[in-house]
C-alpha positions as CSV (number, residue, x, y, z in Angstrom):
1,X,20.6,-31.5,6.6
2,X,19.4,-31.0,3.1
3,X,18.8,-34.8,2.8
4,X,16.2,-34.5,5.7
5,X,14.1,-31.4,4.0
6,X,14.0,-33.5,0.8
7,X,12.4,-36.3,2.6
8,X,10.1,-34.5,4.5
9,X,6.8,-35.6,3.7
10,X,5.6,-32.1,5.6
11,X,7.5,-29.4,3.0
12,X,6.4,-32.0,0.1
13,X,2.9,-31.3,1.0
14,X,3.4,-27.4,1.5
15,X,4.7,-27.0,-1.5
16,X,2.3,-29.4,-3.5
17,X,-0.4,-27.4,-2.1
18,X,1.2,-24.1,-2.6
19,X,1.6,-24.7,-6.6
20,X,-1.6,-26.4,-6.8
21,X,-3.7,-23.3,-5.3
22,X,-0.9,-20.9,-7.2
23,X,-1.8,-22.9,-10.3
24,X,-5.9,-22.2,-10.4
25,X,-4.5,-17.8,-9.5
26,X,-1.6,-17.4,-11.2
27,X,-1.8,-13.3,-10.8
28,X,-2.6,-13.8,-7.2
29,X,0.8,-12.9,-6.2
30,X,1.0,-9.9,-8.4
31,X,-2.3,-8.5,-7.2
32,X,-1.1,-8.7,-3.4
33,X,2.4,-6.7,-4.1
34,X,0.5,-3.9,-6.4
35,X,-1.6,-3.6,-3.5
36,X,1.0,-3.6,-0.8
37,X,3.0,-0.9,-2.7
38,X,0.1,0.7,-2.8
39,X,-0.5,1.0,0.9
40,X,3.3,1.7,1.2
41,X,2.7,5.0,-0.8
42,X,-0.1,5.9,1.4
43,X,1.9,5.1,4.8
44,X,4.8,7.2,2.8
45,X,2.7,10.0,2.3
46,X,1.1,10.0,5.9
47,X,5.4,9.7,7.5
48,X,6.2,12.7,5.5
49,X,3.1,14.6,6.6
50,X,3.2,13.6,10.4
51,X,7.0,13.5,10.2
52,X,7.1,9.7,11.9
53,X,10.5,8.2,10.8
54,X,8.6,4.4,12.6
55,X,6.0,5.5,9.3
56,X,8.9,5.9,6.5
57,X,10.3,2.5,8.0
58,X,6.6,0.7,7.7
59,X,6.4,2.4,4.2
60,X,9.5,0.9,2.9
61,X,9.4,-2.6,4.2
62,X,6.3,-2.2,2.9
63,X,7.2,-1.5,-0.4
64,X,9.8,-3.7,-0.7
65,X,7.6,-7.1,0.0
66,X,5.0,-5.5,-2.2
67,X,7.8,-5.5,-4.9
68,X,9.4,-8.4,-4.1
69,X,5.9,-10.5,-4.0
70,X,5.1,-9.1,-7.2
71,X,8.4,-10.3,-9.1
72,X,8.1,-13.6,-7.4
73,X,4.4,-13.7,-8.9
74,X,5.7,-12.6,-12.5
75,X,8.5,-15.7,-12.0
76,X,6.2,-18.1,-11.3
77,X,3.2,-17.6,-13.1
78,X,5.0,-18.5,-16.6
79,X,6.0,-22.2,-15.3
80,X,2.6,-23.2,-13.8
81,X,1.0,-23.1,-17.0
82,X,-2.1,-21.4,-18.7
């Protein structure tokens, strides 16, 4: 299985691309999870004031891509270079 996603000319491309574009914005990735924690505090806020439990559940998916895309962006940003 692994042998076909290695010669997959497809992912080679997705991922060229992807490191390429990552490359010239290196604090892209950072930027969007600040911001999406951002709106999770804000959708947080809004749940505990309307007492929505679907809201706390938004908030803290949310907040957990928003954190997870900016420690992926602090990973990555150090081996594509200056």
């Amino acid at each position: 299985m692994f042998r076909q996603i290695d010669r997959s000319k497809r992912i080679g491309k997705l991922i060229d691309s992807t490191s390429s574009g990552l490359s010239k914005r290196r604090g892209l990735p950072m930027v969007i999870g600040i911001a999406l924690i951002i709106v999770a505090l804000v959708i947080q806020l809004l749940g505990y004031i309307v007492s929505s439990p679907a809201l706390d559940i938004i908030g803290t998916i949310l907040h957990s891509v928003g954190a997870l895309s900016a420690l992926i962006g602090l990973t990555v940003s150090t081996p594509l270079g200056k």
